[in-house]
Backbone bond lengths (Angstrom), bond angles and torsions (degrees), N, CA, C in turn:
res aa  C-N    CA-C-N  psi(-1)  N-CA   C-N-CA  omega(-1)  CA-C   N-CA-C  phi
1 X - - - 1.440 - - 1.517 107.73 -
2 X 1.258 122.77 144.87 1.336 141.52 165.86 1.280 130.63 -167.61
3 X 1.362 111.50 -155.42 1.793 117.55 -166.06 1.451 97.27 -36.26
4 X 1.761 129.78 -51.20 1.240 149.19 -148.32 1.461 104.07 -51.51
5 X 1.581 85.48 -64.16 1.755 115.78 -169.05 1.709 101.66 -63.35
6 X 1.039 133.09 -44.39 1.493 137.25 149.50 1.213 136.34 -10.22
7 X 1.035 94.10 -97.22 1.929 117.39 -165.94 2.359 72.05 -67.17
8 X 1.646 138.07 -46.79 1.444 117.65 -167.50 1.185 91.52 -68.32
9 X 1.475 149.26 -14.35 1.561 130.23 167.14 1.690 114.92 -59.11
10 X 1.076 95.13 -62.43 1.513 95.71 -163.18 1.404 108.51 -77.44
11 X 1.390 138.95 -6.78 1.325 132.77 157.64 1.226 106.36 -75.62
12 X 1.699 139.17 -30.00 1.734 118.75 157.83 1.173 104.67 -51.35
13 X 1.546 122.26 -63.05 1.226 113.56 -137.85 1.935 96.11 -74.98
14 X 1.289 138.86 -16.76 1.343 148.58 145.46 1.636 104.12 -30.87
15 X 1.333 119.27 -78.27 1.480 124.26 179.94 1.310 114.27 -35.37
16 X 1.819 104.61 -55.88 1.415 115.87 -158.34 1.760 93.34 -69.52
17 X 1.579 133.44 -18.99 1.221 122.64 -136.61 1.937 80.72 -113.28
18 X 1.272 112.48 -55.69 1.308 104.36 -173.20 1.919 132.45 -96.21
19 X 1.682 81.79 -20.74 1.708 77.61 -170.43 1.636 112.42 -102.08
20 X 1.558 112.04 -9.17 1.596 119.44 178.61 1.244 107.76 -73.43
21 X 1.025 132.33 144.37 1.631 128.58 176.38 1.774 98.04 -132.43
22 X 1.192 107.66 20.94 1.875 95.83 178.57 1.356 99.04 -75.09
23 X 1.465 112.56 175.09 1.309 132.10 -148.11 1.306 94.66 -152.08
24 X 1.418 130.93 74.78 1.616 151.54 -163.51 1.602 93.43 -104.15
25 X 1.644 142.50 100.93 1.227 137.96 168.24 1.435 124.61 -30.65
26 X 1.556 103.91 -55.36 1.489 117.43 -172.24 1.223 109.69 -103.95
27 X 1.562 129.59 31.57 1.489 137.51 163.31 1.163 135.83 -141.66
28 X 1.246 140.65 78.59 1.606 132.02 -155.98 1.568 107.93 -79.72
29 X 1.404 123.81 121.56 1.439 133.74 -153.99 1.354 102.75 -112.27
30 X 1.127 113.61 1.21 1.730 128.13 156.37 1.702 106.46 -88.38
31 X 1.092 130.80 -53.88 1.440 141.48 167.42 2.088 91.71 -41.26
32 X 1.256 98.32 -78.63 1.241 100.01 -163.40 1.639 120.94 -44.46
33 X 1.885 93.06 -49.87 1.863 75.88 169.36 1.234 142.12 -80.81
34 X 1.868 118.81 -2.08 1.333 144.36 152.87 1.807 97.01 -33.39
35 X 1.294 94.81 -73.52 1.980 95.08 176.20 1.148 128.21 -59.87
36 X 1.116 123.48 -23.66 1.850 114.88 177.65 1.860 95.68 -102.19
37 X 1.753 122.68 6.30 1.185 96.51 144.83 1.283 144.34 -98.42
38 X 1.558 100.18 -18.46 1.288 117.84 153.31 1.867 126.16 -47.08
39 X 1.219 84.93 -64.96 2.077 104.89 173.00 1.678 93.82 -34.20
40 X 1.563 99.24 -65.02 1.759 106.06 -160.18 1.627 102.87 -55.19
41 X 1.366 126.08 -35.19 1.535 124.81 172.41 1.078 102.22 -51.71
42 X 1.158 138.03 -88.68 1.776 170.74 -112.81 1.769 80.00 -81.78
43 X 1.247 120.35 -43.53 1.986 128.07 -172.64 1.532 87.33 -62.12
44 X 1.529 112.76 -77.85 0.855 103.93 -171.92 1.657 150.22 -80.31
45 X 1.420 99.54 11.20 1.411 103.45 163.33 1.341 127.87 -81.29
46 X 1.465 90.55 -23.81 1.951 109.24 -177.95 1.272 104.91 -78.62
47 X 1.260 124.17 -33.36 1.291 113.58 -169.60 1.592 103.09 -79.53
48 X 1.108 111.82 -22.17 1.829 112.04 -178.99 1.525 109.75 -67.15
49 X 1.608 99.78 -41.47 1.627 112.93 -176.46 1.430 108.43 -65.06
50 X 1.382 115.64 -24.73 1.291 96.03 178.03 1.322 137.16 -129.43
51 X 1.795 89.88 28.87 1.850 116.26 152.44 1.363 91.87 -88.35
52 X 1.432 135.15 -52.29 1.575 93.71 -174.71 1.034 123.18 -98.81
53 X 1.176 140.29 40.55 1.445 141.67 114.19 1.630 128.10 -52.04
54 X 1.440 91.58 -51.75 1.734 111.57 -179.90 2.279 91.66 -59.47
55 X 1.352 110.45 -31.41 1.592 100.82 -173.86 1.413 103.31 -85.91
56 X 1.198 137.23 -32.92 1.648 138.65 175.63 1.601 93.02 -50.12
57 X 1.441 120.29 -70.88 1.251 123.50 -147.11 1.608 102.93 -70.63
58 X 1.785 123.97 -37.83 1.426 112.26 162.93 1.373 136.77 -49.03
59 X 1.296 123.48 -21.17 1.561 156.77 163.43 1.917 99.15 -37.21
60 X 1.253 103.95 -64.55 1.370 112.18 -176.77 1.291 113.39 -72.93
61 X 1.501 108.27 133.96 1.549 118.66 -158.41 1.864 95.43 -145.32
62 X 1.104 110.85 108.18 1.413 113.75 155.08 0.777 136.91 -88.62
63 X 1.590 142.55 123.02 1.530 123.75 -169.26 1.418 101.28 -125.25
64 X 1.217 140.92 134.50 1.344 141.09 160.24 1.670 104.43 -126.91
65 X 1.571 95.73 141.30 1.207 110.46 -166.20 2.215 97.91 -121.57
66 X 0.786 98.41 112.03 1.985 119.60 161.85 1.438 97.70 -67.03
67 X 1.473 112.36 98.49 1.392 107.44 136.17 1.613 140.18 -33.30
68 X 1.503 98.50 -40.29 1.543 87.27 -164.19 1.943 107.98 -106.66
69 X 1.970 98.98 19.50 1.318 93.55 143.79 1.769 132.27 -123.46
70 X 1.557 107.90 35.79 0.999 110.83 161.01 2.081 100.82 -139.27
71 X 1.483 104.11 92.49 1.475 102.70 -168.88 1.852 95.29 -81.00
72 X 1.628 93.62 161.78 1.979 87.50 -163.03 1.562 89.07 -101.73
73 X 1.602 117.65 -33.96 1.236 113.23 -179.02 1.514 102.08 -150.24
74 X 1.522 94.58 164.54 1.776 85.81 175.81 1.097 111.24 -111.91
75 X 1.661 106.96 155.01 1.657 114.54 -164.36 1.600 100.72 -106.20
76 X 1.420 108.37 165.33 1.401 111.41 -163.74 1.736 85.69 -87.91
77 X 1.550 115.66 174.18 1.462 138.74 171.41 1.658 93.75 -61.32
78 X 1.403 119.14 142.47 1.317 139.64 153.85 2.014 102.47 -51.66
79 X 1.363 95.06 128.15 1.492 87.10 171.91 1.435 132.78 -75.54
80 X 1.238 118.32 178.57 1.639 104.56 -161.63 1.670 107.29 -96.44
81 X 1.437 113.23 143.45 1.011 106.05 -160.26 1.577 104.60 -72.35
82 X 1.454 113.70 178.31 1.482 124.10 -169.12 1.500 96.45 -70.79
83 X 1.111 104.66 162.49 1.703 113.49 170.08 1.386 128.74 -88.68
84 X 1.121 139.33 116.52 1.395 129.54 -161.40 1.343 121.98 -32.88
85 X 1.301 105.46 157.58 1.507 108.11 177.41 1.656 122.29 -72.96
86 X 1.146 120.89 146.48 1.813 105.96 178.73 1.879 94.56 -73.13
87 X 1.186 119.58 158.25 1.087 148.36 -175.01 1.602 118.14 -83.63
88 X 1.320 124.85 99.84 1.564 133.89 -135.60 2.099 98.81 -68.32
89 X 0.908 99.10 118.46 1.544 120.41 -179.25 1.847 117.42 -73.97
């Protein structure tokens, strides 16, 4: 549901409220389009409320960057350590 579903509520419930003139016993079509203009508001206020929410929260951008997957150069191997000492005689 959105803007779409909206503003097509409250133009039924507009039609149903001002331009129908039937005379249905067990249905009041003034009642009825009172509610789908209301409904069609209530659609479309929420849906506004929650693009700009949905736009606050796109705003925020985290970026973290890993050193050790963008290396700048490569380093040579650590050299090998010395070899033990002989054992004093």
């Amino acid at each position: 549901m959105g803007i779409g579903t909206g503003i097509f509520l409250i133009t039924l419930g507009a039609i149903l409220t001002f331009a129908v003139r039937a005379n249905i016993w067990w249905l009041d079509l003034r009642a009825v389009g009172w509610v789908f203009i209301v409904a069609g508001a209530a659609v479309l206020l929420t849906t506004l409320w929650y693009w700009q929410d949905r736009k606050k929260r796109a705003r925020t951008l985290i970026v973290e960057e890993n050193r050790l997957s963008h290396p700048t150069a490569m380093m040579p191997p650590p050299p090998d350590p010395p070899p033990p000492s002989a054992p004093p005689t």
